[in-house]
C-alpha positions in Angstrom: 126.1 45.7 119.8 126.1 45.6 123.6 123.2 43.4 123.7 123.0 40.5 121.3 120.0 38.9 123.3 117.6 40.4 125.8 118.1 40.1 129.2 116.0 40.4 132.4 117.2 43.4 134.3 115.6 46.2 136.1 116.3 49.2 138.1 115.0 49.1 142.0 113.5 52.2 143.4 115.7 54.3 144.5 117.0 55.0 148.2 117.1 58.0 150.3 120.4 59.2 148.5 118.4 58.9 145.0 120.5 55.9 143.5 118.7 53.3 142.0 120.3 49.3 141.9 120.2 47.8 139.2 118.6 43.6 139.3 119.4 41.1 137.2 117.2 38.6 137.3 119.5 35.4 136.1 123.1 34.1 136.2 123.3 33.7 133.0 122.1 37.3 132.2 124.8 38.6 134.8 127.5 36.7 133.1 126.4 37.9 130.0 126.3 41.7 130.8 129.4 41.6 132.9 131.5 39.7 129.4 130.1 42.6 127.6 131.2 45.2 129.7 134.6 43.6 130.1 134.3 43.3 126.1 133.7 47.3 125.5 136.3 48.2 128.4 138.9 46.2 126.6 137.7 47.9 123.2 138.3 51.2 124.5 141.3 51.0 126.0 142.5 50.0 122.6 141.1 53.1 121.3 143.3 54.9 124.0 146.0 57.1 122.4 149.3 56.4 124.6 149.9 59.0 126.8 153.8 59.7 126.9 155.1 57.0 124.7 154.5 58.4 121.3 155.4 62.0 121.9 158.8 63.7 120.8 161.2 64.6 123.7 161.1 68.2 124.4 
């Protein structure tokens, strides 16, 4: 689904706060993972019920 191909990425150690970075190795892989995120965000808010639009008056 989210990854069709495998791509190079890892997580870096993580700093003094205890986040971790995530690496991708390649251009291509960083297009590639940000279309798909773009793809899913798009997907969900799709799935997103409108909030006030649909709802009787009261």
């Amino acid at each position: 689904m989210l990854l069709n191909k495998h791509m190079l990425m890892r997580i870096e150690d993580k700093d003094e706060k205890g986040e971790g970075y995530l690496v991708i190795e390649s251009k291509e892989d960083f297009k590639k993972f940000k279309e798909d995120l773009l793809r899913l965000a798009r997907e969900k808010a799709k799935a997103r019920k409108p909030s006030y639009e649909t709802q009787p008056p009261k």
